[in-house]
N, C-alpha and C positions, 0 to 999 in steps of 0.2 A: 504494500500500500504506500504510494507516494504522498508523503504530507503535504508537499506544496511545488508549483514546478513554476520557475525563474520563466516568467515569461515579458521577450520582449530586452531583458539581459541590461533592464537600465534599475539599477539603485539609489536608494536616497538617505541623505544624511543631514540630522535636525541639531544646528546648532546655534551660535550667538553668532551678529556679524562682525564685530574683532576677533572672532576665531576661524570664521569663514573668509573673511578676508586673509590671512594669515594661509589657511587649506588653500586658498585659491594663487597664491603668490611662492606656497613652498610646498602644498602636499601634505597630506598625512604626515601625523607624527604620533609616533608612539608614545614619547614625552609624556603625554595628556591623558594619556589612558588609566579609565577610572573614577575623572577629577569629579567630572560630572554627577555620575553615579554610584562610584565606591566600590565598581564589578571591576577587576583587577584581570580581565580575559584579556589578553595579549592578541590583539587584531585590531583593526575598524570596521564597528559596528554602525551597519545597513540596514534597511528595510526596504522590501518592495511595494509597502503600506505609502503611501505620501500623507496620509493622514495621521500615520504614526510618527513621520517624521518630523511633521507641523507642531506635531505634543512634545516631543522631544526640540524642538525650536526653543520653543514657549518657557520650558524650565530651562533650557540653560540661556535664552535671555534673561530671565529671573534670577539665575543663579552667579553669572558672571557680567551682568547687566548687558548693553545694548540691545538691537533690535534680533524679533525669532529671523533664520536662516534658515531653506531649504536648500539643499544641493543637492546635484543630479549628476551618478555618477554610475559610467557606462562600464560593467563587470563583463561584457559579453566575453573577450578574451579568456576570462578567469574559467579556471577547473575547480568549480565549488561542488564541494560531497554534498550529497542529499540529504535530508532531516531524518530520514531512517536508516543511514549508513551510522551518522553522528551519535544517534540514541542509541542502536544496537552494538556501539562499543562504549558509549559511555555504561552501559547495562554491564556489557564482559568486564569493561576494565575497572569499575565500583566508580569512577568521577569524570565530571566533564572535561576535568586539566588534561587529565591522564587522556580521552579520547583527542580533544584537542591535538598534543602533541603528537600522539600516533596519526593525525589525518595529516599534522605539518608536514607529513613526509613524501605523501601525493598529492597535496592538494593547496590551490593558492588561500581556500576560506571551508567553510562549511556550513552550512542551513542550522539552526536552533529557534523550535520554539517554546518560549516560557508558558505555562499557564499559573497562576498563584491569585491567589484571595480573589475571584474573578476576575482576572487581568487576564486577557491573552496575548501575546506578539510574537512576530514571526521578526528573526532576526539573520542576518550573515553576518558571518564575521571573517574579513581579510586579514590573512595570516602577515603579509609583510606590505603595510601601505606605498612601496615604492613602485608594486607593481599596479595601482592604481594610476591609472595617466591621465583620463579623460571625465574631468571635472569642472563644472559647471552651476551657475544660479538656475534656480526650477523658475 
């Protein structure tokens, strides 16, 4: 069963716009990773949601002030593992660090989605933001 299939191969990513400007002038930076949220997963985190990415805007203009940012950012090239490759070794391997690392080995990101206290979101996460190239305002 395929949780969710990448369609169309464009991502988005919701943040402040001195930080977007900043993505848009140098690129992902792993630097940062966390600040926002306090999840310490080592990539850049995606969504094929734009409205997930609008809510994620939202708090970190709140969180880091200026205005919400959308960016739009083209994965096509990328080899992302599917959300049931992801779960079925985070399951073998007891944590999602431990699948994480073992997908770093074939794969540029991988599919993850959270469900928790009625929340749902469908997430990617790119394993080395250098190979991100084609980034853009939505």
């Amino acid at each position: 069963m395929l949780l969710f299939e990448i369609s169309g191969k464009v991502a988005y990513h919701g943040t402040s716009s001195g930080r977007a400007e900043k993505i848009l002038n140098k690129g992902f930076s792993l630097d940062t990773i966390g600040e926002k949220t306090n999840d310490k997963i080592s990539g850049v985190s995606l969504t094929i949601d734009r409205s997930i990415a609008e809510e994620h805007a939202e708090y970190a203009s709140e969180e880091f002030g200026g205005k919400p940012v959308v960016l739009k950012v083209d994965i096509s090239h990328l080899n992302i593992a599917d959300g049931n490759k992801t779960f079925a070794l985070w399951d073998k391997l007891g944590s999602l660090a431990s699948a994480l690392r073992h997908l770093r080995k074939q794969f540029d990101g991988a599919e993850l989605f959270y469900k928790d206290e009625g929340i749902e979101e469908f997430e990617i996460i790119v394993f080395d933001p250098k190979k991100i190239s084609k980034i853009v305002t939505d």
